[in-house]
KEKE-3310 file (N, C-alpha, C; in steps of 0.2 Angstrom, whole numbers, plus 5000, padded with zeros to 4 digits):
npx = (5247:5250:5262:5257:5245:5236:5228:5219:5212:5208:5199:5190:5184:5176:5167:5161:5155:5145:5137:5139:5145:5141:5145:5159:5166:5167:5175:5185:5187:5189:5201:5211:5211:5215:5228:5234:5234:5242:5255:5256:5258:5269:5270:5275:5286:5301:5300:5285:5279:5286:5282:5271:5253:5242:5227:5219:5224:5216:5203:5201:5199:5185:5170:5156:5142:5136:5149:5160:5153:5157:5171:5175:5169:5176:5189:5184:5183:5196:5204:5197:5202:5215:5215:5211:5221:5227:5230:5216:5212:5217:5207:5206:5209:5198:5188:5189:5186:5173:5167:5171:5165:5151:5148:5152:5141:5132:5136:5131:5131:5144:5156:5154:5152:5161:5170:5163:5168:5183:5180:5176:5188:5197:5191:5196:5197:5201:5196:5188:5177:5171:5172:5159:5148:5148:5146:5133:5128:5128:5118:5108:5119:5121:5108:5106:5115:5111:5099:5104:5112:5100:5093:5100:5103:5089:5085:5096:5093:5080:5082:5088:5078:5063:5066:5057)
npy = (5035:5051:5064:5076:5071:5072:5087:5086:5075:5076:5087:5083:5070:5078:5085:5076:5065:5076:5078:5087:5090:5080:5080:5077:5086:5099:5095:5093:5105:5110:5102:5108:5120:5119:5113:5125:5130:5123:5128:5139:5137:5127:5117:5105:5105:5095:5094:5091:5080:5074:5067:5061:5062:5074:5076:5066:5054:5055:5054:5041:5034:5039:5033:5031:5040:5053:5055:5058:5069:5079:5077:5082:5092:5102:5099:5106:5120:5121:5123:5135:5144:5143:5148:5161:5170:5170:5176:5185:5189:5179:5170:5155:5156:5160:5152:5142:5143:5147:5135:5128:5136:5134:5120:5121:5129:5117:5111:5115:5112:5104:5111:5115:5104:5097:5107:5103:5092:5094:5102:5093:5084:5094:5093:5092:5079:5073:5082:5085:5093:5090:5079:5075:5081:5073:5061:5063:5065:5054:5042:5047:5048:5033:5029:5037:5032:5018:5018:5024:5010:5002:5006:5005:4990:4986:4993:4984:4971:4972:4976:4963:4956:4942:4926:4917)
npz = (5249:5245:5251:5246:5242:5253:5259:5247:5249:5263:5260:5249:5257:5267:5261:5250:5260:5266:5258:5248:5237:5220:5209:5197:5191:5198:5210:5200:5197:5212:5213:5204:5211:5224:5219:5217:5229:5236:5231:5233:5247:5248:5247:5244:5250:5260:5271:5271:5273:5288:5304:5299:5292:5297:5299:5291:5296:5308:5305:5303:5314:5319:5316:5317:5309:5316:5325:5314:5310:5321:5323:5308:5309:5316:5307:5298:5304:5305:5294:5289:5297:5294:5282:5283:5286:5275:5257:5251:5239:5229:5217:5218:5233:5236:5233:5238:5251:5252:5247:5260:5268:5267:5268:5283:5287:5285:5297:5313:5327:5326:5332:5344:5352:5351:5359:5369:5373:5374:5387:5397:5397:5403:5417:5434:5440:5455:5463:5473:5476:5462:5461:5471:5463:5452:5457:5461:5450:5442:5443:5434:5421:5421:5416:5407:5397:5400:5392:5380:5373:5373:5366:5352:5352:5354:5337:5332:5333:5327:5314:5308:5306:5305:5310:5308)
capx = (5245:5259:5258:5254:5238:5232:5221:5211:5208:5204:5193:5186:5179:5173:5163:5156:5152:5139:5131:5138:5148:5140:5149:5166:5168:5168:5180:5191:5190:5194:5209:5214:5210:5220:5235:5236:5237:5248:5258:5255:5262:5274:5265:5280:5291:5301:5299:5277:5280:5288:5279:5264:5247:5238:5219:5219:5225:5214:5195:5199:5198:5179:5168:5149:5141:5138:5156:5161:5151:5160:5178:5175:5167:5181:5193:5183:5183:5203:5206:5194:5204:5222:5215:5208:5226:5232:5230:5209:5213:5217:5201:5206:5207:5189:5183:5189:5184:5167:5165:5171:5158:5143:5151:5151:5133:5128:5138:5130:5134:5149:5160:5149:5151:5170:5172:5160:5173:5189:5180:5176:5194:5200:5189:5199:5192:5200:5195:5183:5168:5169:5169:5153:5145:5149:5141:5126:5125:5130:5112:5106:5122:5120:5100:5106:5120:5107:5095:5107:5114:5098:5090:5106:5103:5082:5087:5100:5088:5075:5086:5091:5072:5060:5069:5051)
capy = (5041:5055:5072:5081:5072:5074:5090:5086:5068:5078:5092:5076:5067:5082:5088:5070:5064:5080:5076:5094:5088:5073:5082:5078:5093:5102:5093:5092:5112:5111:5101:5113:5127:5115:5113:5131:5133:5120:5132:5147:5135:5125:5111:5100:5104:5089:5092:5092:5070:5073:5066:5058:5065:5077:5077:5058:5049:5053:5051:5032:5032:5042:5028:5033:5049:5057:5055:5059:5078:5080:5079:5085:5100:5104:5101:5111:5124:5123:5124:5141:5147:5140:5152:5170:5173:5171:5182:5182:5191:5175:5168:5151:5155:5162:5147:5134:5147:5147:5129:5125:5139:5132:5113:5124:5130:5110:5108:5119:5107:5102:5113:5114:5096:5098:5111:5098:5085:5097:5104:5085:5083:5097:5091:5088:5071:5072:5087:5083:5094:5087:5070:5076:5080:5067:5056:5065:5064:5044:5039:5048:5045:5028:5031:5038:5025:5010:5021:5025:5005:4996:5006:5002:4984:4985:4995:4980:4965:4973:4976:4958:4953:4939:4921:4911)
capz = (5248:5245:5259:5243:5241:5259:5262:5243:5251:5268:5258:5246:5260:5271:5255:5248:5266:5267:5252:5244:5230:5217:5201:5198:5190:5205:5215:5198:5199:5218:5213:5204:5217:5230:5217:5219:5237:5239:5227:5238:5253:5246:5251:5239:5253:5261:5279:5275:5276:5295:5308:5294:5291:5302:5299:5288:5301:5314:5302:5302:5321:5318:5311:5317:5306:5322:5327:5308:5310:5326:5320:5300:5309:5320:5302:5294:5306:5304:5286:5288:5303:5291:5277:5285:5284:5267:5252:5249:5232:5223:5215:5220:5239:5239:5228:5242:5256:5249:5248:5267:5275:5265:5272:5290:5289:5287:5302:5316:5333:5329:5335:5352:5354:5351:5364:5379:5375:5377:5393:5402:5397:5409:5423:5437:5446:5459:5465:5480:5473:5457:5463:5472:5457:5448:5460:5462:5442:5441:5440:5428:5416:5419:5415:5396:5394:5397:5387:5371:5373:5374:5358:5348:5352:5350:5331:5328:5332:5322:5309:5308:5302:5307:5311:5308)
cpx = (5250:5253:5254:5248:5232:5226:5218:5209:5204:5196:5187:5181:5173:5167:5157:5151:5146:5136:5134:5141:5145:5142:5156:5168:5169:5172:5185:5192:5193:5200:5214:5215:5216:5225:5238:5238:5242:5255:5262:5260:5268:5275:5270:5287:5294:5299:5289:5276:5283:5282:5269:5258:5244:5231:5219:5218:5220:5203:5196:5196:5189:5173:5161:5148:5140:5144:5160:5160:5154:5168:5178:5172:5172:5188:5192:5184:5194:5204:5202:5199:5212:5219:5214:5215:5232:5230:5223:5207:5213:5208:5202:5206:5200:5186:5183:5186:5175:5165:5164:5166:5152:5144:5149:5145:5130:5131:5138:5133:5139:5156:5159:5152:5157:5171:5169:5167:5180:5186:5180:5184:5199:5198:5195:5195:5193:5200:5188:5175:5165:5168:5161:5148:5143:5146:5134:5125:5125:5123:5111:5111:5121:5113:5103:5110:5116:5103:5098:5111:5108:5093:5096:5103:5096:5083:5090:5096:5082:5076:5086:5083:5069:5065:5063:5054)
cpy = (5046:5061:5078:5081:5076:5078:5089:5080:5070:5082:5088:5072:5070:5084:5082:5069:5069:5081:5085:5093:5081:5074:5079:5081:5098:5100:5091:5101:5112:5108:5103:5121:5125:5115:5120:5134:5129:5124:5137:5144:5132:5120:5104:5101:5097:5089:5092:5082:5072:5072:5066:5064:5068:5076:5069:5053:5047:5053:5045:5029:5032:5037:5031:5042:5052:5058:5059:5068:5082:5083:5082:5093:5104:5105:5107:5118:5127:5125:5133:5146:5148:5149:5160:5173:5173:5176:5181:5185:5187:5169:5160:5149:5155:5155:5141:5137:5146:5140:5124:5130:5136:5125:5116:5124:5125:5105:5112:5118:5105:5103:5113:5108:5095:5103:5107:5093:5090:5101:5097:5084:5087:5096:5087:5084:5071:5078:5086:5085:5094:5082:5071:5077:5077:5061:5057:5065:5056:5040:5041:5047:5039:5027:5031:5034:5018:5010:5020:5015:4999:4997:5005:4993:4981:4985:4988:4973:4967:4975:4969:4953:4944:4933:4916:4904)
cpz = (5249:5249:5253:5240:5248:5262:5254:5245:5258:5265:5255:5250:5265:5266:5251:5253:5267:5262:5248:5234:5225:5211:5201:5195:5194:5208:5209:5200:5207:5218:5211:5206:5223:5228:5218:5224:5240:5234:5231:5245:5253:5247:5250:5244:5259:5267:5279:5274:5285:5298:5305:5294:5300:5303:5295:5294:5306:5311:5304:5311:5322:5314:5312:5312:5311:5324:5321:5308:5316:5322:5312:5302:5313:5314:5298:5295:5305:5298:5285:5291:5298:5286:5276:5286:5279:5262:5248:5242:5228:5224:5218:5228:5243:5238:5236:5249:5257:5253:5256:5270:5272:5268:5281:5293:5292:5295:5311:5325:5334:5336:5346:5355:5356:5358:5371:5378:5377:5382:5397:5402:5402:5413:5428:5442:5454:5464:5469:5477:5465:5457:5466:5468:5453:5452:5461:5453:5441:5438:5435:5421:5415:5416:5407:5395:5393:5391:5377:5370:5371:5367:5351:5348:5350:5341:5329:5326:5325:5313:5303:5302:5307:5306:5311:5301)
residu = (UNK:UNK:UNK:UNK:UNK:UNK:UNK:UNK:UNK:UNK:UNK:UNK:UNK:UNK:UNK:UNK:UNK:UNK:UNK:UNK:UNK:UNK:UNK:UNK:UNK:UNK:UNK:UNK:UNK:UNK:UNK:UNK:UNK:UNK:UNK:UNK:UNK:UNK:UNK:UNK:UNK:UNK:UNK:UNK:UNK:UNK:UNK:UNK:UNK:UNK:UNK:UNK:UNK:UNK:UNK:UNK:UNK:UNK:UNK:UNK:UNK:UNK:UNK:UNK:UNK:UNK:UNK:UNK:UNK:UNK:UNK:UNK:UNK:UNK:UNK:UNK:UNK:UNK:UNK:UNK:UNK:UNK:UNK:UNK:UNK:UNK:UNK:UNK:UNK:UNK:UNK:UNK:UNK:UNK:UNK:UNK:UNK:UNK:UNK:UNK:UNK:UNK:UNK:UNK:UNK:UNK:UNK:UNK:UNK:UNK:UNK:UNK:UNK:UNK:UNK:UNK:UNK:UNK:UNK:UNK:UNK:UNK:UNK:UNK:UNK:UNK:UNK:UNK:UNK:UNK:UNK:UNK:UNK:UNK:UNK:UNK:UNK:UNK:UNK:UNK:UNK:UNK:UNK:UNK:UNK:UNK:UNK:UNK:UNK:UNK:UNK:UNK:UNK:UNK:UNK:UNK:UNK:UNK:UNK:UNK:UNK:UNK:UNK:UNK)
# end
């Protein structure tokens, strides 16, 4: 995959995955809304191969749809944040503008969910009353770990069907 396919293969999969796009009409106008902004950016520039894909790389790590709504809603929110400072005159900026807040609405948690993992991430542990805390919660996480591990395993057996 060349850099210059990159965000219509990011936009592609954020837009399919949520059930918005089943036209290819659509996602052909979006590619020609995306040729355009890659126009606007200069997207055919050599240095945008440096240092591989930025958003690509890191879906394939995301394999649960839970996990998927998490990260695609945090893309998504970038590509909106990438756009509120370009030139919202041309018809093709609105069109894709459009497209990614109606994708936003169907994603109302993610960003939440993304902001608890970038707060646990700053926790410092070894902070005496944080460690207190954390041990006064232990039980009960491990309570929702046995919980969320033993209905995955119930769902999987039951899945699997009768062995008579």
């Amino acid at each position: 995959m060349t850099c210059q396919t990159y965000s219509l293969f990011v936009l592609s999969v954020i837009m399919i995955y949520f059930g918005r796009f089943g036209n290819s009409l659509i996602l052909a106008q979006l590619q020609n809304d995306i040729d355009q902004l890659k126009a606007d950016f200069n997207a055919s520039h050599s240095d945008v191969a440096d240092g591989g894909p930025i958003f690509t790389e890191k879906l394939i790590n995301w394999t649960e749809r839970n996990e998927k709504r998490i990260i695609l809603s945090q893309i998504v929110s970038m590509y909106l944040e990438m756009l509120e400072s370009t030139d919202k005159s041309k018809a093709h900026i609105r069109h894709i503008s459009e497209e990614l807040y109606t994708l936003k609405k169907r994603l109302p948690d993610g960003l939440k969910k993304m902001k608890d993992l970038m707060d646990l991430s700053k926790l410092q542990m070894s902070d005496l009353k944080i460690q207190r805390k954390a041990v006064n919660e232990l039980f009960s996480v491990l309570q929702k770990l046995v919980e969320t591990t033993s209905f995955k395993r119930k769902r999987s057996q039951s899945q699997r069907g009768c062995k008579c």
